[in-house]
C-alpha positions, 0 to 999 in steps of 0.5 A: 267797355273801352272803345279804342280806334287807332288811325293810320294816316298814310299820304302818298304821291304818284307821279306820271308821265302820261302824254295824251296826243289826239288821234291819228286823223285821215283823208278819205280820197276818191278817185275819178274814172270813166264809168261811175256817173257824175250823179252818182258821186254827188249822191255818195258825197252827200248821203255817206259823207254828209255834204251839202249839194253844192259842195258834193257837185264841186267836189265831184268836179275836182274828183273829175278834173283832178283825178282824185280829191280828199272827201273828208278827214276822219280818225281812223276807224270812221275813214275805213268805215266811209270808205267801205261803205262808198265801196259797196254803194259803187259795187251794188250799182256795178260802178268801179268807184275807187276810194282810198285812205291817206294820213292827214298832215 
């Protein structure tokens, strides 16, 4: 018995142009208005948005003076999620809470 195994070899190259960007990246800004207590923008900052104390106060205070301020930058699902979730926090407590997505620059 004569065993007779025939080898093909084929070599081959696959070029791509594959170009890998990170993704997209987003500002969740909160707005200020004259119903939604101080405190209740600190606990928000911190409990959903995962400030220290002392940055939620500072942050609540630019919301206050400034009209508004960027509270954190995420991609895009996790910025839509946080601003959900603030949203239904405020709207729970009877707060107008107003919070929006920006594209980061």
């Amino acid at each position: 018995m004569i065993d007779s195994q025939e080898e093909t070899k084929v070599h081959s190259s696959v070029t791509s142009d594959i170009t890998l960007t990170p993704p997209k990246r987003y500002y969740v800004v909160m707005h200020n208005d004259n119903k939604t207590p101080f405190d209740f923008v600190i606990e928000v900052l911190c409990d959903l948005f995962n400030h220290d104390p002392q940055t939620a106060a500072d942050l609540a205070h630019k919301i206050h003076t400034d009209e508004k301020a960027i509270v954190g930058m995420y991609n895009l699902e996790i910025a839509e999620q946080k601003i959900e979730e603030t949203v239904r926090a405020a709207r729970v407590n009877s707060y107008p809470l107003t919070v929006t997505l920006e594209p980061a620059e």
